[in-house]
C-alpha positions as CSV (number, residue, x, y, z in Angstrom):
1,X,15.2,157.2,-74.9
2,X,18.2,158.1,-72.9
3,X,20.5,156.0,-71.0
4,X,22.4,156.4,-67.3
5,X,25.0,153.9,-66.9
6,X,26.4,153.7,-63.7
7,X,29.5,151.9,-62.2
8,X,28.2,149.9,-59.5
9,X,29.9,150.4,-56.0
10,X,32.5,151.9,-58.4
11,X,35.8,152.9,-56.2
12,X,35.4,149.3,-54.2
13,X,34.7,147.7,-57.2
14,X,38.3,148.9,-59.1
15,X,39.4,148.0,-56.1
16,X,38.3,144.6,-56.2
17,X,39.6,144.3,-59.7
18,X,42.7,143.9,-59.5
19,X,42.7,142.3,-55.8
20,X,40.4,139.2,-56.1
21,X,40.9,137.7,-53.4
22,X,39.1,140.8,-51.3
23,X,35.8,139.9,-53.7
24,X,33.9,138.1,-50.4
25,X,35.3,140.8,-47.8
26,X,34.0,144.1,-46.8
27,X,35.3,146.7,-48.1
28,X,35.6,150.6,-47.8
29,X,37.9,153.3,-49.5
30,X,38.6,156.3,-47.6
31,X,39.0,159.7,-48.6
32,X,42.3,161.7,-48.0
33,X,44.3,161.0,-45.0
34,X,42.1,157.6,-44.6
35,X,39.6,160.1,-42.6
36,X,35.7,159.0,-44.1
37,X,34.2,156.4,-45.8
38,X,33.6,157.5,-49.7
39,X,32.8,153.5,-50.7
40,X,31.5,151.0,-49.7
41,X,31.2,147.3,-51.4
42,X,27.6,145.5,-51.2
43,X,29.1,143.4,-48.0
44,X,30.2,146.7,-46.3
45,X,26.3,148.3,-47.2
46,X,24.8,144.9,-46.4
47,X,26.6,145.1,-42.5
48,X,25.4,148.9,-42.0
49,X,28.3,150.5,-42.6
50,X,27.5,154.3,-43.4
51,X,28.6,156.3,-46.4
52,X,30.7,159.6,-44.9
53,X,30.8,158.3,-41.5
54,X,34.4,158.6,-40.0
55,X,36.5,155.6,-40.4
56,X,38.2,155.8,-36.7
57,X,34.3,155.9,-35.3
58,X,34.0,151.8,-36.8
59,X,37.6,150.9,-37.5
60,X,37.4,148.7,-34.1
61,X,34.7,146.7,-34.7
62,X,34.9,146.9,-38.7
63,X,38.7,145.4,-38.7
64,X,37.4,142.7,-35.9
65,X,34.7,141.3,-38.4
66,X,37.3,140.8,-41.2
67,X,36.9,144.0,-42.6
68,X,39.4,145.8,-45.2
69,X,40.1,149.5,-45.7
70,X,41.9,151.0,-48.5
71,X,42.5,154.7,-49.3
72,X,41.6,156.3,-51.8
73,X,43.3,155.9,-55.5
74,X,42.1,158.5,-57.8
75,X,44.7,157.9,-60.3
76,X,43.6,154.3,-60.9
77,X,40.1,154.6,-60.4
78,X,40.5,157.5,-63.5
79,X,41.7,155.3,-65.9
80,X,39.1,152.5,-64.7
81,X,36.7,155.2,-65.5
82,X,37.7,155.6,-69.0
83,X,38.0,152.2,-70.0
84,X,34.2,151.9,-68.5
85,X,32.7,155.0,-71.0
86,X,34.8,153.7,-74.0
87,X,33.3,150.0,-73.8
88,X,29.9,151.5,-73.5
89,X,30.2,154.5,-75.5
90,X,31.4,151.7,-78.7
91,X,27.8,150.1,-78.2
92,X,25.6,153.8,-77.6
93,X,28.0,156.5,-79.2
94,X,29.1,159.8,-77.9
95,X,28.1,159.9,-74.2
96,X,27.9,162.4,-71.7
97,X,30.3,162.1,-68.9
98,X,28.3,162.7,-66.4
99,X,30.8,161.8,-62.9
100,X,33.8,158.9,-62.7
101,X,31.0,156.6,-62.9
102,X,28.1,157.6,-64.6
103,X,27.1,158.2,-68.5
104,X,23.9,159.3,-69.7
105,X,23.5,158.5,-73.4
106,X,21.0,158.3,-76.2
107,X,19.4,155.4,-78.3
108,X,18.8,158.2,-81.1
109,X,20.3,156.3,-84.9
110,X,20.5,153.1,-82.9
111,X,16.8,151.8,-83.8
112,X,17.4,149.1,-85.7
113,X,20.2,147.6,-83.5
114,X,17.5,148.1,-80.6
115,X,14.9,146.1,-82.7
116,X,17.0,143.5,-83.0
117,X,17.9,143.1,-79.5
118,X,14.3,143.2,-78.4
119,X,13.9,146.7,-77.4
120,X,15.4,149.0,-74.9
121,X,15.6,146.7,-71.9
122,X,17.2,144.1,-73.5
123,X,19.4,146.1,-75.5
124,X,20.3,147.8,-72.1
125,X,21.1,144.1,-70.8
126,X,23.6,143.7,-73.7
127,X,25.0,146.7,-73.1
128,X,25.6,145.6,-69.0
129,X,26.7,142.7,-69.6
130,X,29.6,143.4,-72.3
131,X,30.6,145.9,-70.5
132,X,31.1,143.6,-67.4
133,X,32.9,141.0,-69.8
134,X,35.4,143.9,-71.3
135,X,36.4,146.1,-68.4
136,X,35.4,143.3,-65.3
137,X,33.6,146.4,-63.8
138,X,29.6,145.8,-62.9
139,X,27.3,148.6,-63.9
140,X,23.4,149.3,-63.4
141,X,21.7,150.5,-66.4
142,X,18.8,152.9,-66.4
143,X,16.4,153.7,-69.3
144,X,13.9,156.8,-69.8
145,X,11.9,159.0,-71.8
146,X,14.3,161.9,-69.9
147,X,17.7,162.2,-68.0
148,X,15.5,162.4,-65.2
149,X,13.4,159.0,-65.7
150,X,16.7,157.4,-66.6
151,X,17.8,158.5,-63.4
152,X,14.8,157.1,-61.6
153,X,15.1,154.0,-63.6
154,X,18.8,153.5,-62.6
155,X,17.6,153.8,-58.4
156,X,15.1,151.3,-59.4
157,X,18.3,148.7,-61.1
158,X,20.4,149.0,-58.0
159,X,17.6,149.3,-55.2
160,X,15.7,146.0,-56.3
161,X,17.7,142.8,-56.9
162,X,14.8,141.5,-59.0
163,X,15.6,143.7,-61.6
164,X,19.4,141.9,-62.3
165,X,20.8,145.6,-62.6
166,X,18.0,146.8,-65.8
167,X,15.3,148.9,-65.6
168,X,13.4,150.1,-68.8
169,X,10.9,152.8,-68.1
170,X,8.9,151.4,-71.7
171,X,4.9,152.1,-70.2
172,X,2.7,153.8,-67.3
173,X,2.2,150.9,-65.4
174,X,5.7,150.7,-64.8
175,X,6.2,153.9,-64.5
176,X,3.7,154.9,-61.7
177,X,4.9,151.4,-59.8
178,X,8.7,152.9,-59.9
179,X,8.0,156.5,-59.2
180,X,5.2,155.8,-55.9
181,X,7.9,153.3,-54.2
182,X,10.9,155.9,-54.8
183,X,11.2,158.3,-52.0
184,X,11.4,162.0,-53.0
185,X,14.9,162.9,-51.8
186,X,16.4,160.1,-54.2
187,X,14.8,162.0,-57.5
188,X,17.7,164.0,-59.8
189,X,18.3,167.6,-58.1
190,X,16.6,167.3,-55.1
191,X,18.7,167.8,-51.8
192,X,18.2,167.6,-48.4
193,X,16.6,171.7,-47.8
194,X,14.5,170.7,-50.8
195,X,13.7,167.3,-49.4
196,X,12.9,168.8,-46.2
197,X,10.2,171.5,-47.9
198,X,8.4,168.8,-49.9
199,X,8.1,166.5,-47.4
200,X,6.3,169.3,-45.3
201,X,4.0,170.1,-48.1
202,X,3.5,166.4,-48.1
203,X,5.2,165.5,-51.1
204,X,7.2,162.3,-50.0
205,X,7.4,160.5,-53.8
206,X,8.6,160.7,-56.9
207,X,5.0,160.2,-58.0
208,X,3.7,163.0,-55.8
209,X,6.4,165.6,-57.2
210,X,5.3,164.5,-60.5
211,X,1.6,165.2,-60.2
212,X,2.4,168.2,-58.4
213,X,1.6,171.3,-60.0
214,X,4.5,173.1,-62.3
215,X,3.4,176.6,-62.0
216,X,3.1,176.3,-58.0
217,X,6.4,174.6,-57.5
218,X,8.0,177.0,-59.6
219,X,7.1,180.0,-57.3
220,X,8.0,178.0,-54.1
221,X,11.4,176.5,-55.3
222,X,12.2,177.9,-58.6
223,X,13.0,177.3,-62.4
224,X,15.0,174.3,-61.8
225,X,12.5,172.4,-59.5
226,X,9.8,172.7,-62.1
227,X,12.3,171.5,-64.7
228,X,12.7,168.1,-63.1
229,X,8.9,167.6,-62.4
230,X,8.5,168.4,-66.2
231,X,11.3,165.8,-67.2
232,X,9.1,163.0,-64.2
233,X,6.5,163.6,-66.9
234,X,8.6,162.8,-69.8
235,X,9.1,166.4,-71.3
236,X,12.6,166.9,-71.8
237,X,14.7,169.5,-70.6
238,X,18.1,168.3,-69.8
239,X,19.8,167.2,-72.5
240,X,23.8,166.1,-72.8
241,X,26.6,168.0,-72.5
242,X,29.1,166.6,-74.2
243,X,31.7,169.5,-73.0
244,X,31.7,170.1,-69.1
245,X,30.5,173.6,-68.1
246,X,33.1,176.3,-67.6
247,X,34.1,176.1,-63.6
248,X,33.2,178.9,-61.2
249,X,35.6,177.9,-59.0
250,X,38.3,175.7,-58.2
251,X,39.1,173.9,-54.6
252,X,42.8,171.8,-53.1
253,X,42.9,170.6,-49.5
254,X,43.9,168.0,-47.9
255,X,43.3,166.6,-44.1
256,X,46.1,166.3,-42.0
257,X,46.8,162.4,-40.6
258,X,48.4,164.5,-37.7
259,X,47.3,167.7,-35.6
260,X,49.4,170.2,-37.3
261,X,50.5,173.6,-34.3
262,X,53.1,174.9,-36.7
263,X,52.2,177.9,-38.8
264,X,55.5,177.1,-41.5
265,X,54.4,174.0,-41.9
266,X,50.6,174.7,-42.9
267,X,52.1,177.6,-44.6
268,X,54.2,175.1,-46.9
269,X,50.8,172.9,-47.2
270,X,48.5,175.6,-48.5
271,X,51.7,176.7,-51.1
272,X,51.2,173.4,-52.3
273,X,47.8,173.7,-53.2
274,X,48.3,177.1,-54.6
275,X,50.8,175.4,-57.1
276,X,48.4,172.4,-57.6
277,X,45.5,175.5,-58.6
278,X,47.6,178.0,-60.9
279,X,48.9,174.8,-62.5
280,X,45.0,174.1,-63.6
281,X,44.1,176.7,-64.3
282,X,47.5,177.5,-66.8
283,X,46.5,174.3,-68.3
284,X,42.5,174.9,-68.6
285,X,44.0,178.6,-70.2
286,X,42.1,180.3,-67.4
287,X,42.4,183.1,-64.2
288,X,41.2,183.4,-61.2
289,X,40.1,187.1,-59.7
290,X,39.9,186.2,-56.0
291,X,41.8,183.3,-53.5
292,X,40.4,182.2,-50.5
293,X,42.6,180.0,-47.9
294,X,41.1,178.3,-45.3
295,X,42.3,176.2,-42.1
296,X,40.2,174.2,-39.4
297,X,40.6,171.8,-36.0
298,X,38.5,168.3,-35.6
299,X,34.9,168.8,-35.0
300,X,35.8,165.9,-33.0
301,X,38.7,167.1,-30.9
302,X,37.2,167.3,-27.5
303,X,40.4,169.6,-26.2
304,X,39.0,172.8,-28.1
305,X,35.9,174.1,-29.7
306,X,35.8,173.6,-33.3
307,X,37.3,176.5,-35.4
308,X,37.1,177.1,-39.2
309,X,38.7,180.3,-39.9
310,X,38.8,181.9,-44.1
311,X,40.2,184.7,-45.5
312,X,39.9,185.7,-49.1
313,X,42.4,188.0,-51.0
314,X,41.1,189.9,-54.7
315,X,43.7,190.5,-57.2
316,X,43.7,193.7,-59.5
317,X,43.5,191.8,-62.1
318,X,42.7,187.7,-62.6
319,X,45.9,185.9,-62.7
320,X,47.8,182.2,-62.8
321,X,50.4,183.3,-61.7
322,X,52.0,181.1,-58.7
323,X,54.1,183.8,-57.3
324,X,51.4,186.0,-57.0
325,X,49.4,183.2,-55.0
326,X,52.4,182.3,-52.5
327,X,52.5,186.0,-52.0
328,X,48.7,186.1,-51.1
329,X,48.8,182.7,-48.6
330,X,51.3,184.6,-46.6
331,X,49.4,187.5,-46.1
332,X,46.2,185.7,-45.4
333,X,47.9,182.9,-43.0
334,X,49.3,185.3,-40.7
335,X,45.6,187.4,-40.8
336,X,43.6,184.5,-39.9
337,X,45.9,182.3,-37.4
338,X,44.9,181.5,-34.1
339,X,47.6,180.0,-31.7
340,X,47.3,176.6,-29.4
341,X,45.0,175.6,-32.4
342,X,45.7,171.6,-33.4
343,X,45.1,172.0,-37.3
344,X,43.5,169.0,-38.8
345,X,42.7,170.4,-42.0
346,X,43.7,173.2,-44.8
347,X,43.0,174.2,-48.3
348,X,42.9,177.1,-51.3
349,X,40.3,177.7,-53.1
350,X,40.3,180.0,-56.4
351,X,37.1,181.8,-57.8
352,X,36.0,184.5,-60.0
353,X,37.6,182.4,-62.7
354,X,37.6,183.6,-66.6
355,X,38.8,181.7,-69.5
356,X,42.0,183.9,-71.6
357,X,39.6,184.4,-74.4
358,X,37.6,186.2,-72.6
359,X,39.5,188.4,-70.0
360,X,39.0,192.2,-70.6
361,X,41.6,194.3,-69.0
362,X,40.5,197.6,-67.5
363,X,41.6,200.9,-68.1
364,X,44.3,200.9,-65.8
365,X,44.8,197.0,-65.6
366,X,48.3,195.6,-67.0
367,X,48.8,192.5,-68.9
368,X,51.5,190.1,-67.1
369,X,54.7,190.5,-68.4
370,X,55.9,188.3,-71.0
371,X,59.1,186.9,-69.0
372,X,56.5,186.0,-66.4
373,X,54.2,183.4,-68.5
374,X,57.2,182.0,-69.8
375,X,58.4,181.1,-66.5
376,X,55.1,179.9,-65.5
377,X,55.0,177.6,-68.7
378,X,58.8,176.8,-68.3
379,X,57.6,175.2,-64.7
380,X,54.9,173.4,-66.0
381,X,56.5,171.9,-68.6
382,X,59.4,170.5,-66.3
383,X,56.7,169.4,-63.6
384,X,55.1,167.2,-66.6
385,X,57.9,165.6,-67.4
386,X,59.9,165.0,-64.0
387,X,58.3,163.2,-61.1
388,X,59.5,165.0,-58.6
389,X,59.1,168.1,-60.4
390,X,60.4,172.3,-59.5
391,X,58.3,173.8,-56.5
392,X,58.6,177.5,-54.6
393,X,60.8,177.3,-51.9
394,X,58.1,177.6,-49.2
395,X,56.2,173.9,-50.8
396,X,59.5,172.6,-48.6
397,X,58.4,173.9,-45.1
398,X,55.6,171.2,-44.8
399,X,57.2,167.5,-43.9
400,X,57.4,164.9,-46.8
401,X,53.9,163.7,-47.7
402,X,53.8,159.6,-46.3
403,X,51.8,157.3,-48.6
404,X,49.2,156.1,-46.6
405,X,49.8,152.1,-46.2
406,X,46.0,151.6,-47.4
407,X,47.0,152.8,-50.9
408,X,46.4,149.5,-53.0
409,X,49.2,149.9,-55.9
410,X,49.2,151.8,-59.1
411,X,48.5,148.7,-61.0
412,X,47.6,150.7,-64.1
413,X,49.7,153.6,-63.8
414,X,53.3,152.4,-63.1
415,X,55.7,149.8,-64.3
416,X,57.0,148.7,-60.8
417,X,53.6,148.6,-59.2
418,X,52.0,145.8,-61.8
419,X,51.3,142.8,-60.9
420,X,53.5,139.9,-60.8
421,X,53.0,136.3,-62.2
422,X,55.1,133.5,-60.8
């Protein structure tokens, strides 16, 4: 049987963690620049307040019911994450990753332990609840014959408050009662076009999708679709990945908490970015063939109409190399910029990328020189040991970044920033 575990309400919950006293408050965490709602707590859900929805659109009447907003802090909620898979991962075994807060593992060697537990609901019960006790973080727990019934089962813990968090898909009955009250758009792998298509063909449950036939949905949606209406009737087909696929691409951007006019100073945004990427993708001991920059306005400005404007750039050969991407940006800024523009929003994005071990050089392509990968890891090296680290001269043209004064502190993560006893 496989397992999903999943963090409930995870990025509020952290959050809550280590600030008790917000434990009966609303609360959301914003994404960058404290623009959208990325997570809510049950209060915030409970009171309507929409996952994405722009945080100045309900700040008003959010803040005037008591409510708390904090921005987003990766860096702790990372660690929170870890601590989460290890507890559960010492009761299941290896696990597969699957996001910040989600694991799907196995009950395979574990019989016996199972047995004496009960079976797979309560052992899944045990399992919640220890890791509650060890790492104070709540999670719903999901059991199924596939990764895609675990799924199901896991909608099933945190939809129905009966359930205490535990659902075990163990018989038909309960099966065919879970799959005809969940709605089709909430089963693994189907998004909204998807949604859209099936609910036209009249296919509006999981239980529909999974008496569907295979053969038909194949033609209509493809390999994939039938794959997950094969797993809704317990064949599996998904199994864990214990090793993250190789990335086809890699994306940095950041939205503005000011209207930006100045082309130096998104120039010196976007060369941070392009540092942030060739750093990665030194470290992951990979290249990138093409770059791609990209700068917008507000949807919601009302002064101008909304303007997304790209341009990509293909190297001769794939590359890491930081100077090369500076070099790029400036071309591509000046090619796509529009004056009287006020720029909410900018970002890089690499593609095209190959792992070293694989690259094959053409005919006429030229490996970089030597003195330039020793730079490169010279750079790296210093920016991993020094906070404030060795940029390119144009990272300086953009103003200071300004820690946003919803950041809760790095109570994990810092000496200064843990918390005090009196």
């Amino acid at each position: 049987m496989y397992y999903l575990l999943d963090g409930d309400n995870f990025f509020a919950s952290v959050e809550v963690l280590y600030a008790p006293h917000l434990r009966h408050k609303e609360l959301v965490v914003l994404s960058s620049a404290d623009g959208n709602v990325v997570a809510r707590s049950k209060l915030a859900k409970k009171n309507g307040v929409k996952m994405g929805v722009p945080y100045f659109q309900i700040k008003d009447e959010f803040e005037a019911r008591g409510g708390v907003a904090h921005a987003s802090n990766f860096p702790l909620y990372a660690r929170s994450s870890v601590q989460v898979a290890c507890a559960i991962e010492s009761l299941l075994g290896p696990c597969d990753r699957y996001s910040i807060d989600e694991s799907f593992g196995v009950s395979d060697g574990l019989e016996i332990t199972i047995d004496k537990h009960g079976g797979h609901e309560a052992y899944a019960r045990f399992i919640k609840n220890t890791v509650q006790q060890q790492t104070g973080i709540a999670i719903s727990v999901g059991v199924g014959a596939t990764k895609t019934l675990a799924k199901a089962a896991a909608y099933g813990a945190k939809k129905y408050p009966a359930t205490k968090g535990v659902v075990a898909i163990e018989s038909r009955e309960r099966l065919e009662k879970l799959l005809k009250l969940m709605p089709v758009g909430n089963v693994w792998g189907i998004g909204r076009k998807f949604e859209e298509k099936l609910l036209a063909m009249g296919i509006s449950t999981a239980w529909d999708l999974k008496s569907s036939d295979q053969a038909r949905m194949r033609k209509v949606f493809g390999v994939t679709l039938q794959r997950v209406i094969a797993e809704l009737n317990g064949e599996v087909c998904f199994g864990l990945e214990f090793e993250a696929p190789a990335q086809k691409q890699m994306v940095s951007s950041k939205t503005f908490t000011e209207r930006v006019m100045d082309q130096d100073i998104i120039r010196g945004h976007l060369s941070q970015h392009a540092e942030k990427l060739a750093s990665k993708l030194r470290n992951r001991k990979a290249q990138a063939k093409r770059l791609t920059i990209f700068i917008q306005n507000s949807p919601f400005d009302k002064s101008a109409p909304f303007r997304y404007l790209s341009r990509t750039a293909e190297f001769t050969t794939h590359s890491n190399d930081t100077s090369k991407f500076h070099a790029v940006i400036h071309q591509l800024l000046i090619a796509i910029w529009q004056n009287g523009l006020r720029y909410s929003k900018c970002g890089v994005m690499v593609s095209e990328l190959v792992e070293l071990k694989h690259k094959q050089l053409g005919l006429f392509d030229e490996k970089e020189p030597r003195n330039k990968v020793e730079l490169m890891n010279i750079l790296d090296k210093i920016n991993a040991k020094q906070a404030c680290g060795v940029s390119f001269a144009s990272t300086f043209l953009k103003p200071p970044a300004i820690p946003s004064a919803k950041l809760s502190p790095n109570y994990t993560g810092s000496w200064s920033e843990v918390p005090k006893v009196h």
